[in-house]
N, C-alpha and C positions, 0 to 999 in steps of 0.2 A: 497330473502331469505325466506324460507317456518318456521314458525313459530314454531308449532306442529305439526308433522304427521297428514296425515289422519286417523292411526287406533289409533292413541293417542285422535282424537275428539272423533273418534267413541266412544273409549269407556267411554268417560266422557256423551256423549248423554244417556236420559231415552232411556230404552230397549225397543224395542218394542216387546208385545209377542204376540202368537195365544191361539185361547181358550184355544188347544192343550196343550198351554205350561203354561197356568195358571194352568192348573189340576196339575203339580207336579212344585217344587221349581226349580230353578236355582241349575247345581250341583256344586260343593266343588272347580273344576277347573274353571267353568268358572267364579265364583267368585271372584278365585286368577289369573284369567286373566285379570277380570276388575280393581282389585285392582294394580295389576304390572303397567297395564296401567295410569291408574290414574297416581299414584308416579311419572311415566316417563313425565308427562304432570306436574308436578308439579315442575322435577328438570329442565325442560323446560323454565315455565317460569321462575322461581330462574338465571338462568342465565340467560334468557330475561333482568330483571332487574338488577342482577348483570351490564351488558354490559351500562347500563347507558339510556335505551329505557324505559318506561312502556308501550310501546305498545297499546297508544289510540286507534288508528284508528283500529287496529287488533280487540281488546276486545269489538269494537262499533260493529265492522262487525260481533262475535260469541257470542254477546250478543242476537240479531235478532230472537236465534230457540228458546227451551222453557222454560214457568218458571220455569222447573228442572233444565234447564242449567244454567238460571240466577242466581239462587240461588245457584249452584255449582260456578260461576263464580264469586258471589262476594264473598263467604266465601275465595275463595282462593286470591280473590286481596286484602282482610281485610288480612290475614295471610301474605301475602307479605309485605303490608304496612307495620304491625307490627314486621317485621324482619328486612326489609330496610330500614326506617325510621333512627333507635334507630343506628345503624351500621354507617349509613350517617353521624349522627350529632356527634358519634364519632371521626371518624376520621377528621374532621373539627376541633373540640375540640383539637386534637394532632397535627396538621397540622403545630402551629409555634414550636412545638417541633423537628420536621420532618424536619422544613426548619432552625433551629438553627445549625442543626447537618452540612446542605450543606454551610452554613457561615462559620462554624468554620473550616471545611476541603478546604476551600478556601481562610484561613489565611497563609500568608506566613512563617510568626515565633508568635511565642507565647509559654509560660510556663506554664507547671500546677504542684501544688503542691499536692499530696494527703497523708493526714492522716487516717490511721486505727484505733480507739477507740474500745479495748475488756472490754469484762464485767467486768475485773481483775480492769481495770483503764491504763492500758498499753498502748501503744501508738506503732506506727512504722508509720515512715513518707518515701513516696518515690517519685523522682522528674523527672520532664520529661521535655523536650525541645523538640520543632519541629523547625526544619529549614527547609523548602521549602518540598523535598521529604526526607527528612533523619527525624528519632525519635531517639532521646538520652534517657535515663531512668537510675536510680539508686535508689538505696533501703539505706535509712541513708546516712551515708557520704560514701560509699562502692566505688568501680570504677564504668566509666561511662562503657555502652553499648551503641551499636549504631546498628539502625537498618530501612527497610523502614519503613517509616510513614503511620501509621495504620488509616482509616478514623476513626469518631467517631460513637459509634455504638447507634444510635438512633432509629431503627427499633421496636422493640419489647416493644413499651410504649403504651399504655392503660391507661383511666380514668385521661385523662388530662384536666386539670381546669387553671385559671387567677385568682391565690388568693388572688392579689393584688397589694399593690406598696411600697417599703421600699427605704427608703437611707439606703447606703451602706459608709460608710463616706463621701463622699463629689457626690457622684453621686447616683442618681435615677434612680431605678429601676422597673420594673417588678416581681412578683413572681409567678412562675410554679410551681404546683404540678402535679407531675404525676407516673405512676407504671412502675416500668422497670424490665422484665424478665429476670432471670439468670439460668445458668445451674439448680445451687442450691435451688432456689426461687424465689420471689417474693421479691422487695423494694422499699418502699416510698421514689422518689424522690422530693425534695425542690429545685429549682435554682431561682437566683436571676439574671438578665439580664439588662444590662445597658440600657438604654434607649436613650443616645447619640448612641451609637455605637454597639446596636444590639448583641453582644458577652456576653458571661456569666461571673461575678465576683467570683460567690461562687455558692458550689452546697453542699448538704448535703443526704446522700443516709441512709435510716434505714428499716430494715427487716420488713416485712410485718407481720411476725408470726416469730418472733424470740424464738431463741434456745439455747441450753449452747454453740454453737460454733458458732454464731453470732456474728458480728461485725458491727461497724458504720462506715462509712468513709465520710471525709469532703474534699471538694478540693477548691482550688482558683487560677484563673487564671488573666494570665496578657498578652498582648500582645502588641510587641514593637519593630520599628525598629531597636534597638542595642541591639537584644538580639543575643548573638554568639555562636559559636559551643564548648561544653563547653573541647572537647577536640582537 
């Protein structure tokens, strides 16, 4: 697998010019020739490293021409590091949040409860049941719906932290914070995670930059072999 072109080196190499062409400057194109090129070697390596390589042996072997290069070669693997680094330790950071979500979607039955808290002081609670592939849901005491079962959507979290450890009445826990993306915004989430059994007890979600039409919502879950269909 060929690395970076050859006219992508080329044009990261010092130029070499003749007398001829020291007498008048480089013109305007082939300036923004070398500059396209550049970029192009640069979304190059980006996904070099993205793919999970930093490409030692590559960067030993185009380290070799000269100190222009070297010094173009480390400014850009400093710029690397400083990008993939901070992104890595990220997603390490979210990674038990990530795998919270493939537990829970590989529970057979379990219930969850959720509360809405408006700014009013209002309330509206709505409840859900999963059985195996089917999701039950209602809103108050209203009728059931039934419907397939939705995985949980744990994709979209950012700035996830181990903020510590709480009992929860009689069981210990885990506490997660972390940020979870909505159509509407951004929300701070809280969960507290049983520490027997890996599953979540309680979760608490609050706006990031809240607004007059903000809301909090609190959930708790349970799951249990006798739990039934509730229709």
């Amino acid at each position: 697998m060929q690395w970076i072109g050859a006219d992508t080196a080329k044009a990261l190499m010092p130029m070499r010019r003749t007398s001829r062409d020291r007498a008048r400057p480089a013109s305007g194109v082939a300036r923004s020739t070398r500059l396209a090129k550049f970029a192009q070697c640069v979304q190059s390596m980006s996904r070099f490293v993205d793919a999970g390589n930093w490409g030692g042996r590559m960067l030993a072997r185009y380290a070799k021409g000269t100190d222009h290069w070297r010094v173009v070669l480390i400014a850009l693997l400093t710029w690397l590091t400083a990008v993939a680094l901070p992104a890595t330790a990220a997603d390490e950071a979210c990674a038990p949040i990530r795998a919270l979500a493939k537990k829970l979607d590989a529970v057979a039955k379990g219930q969850v409860n959720e509360t809405l808290i408006f700014p009013s002081g209002n309330t509206l609670s709505e409840e859900f049941i999963l059985i195996n592939s089917k999701q039950y849901w209602r809103r108050e005491k209203g009728p059931w719906s039934v419907g397939p079962r939705e995985p949980f959507p744990m994709s979209k979290v950012s700035n996830c932290e181990l903020s510590g450890e709480e009992p929860v009445g009689a069981m210990q826990t885990y506490v997660y914070e972390y940020d979870r993306q909505f159509e509407y915004g951004k929300a701070r989430v809280r969960i507290w995670v049983s520490k027997d059994t890996g599953l979540p007890l309680k979760s608490y979600f609050k706006d990031v930059k809240p607004n007059a039409a903000s809301f909090e919502r609190s959930f708790t879950f349970s799951f249990a072999d006798d739990i039934r269909d509730p229709v």
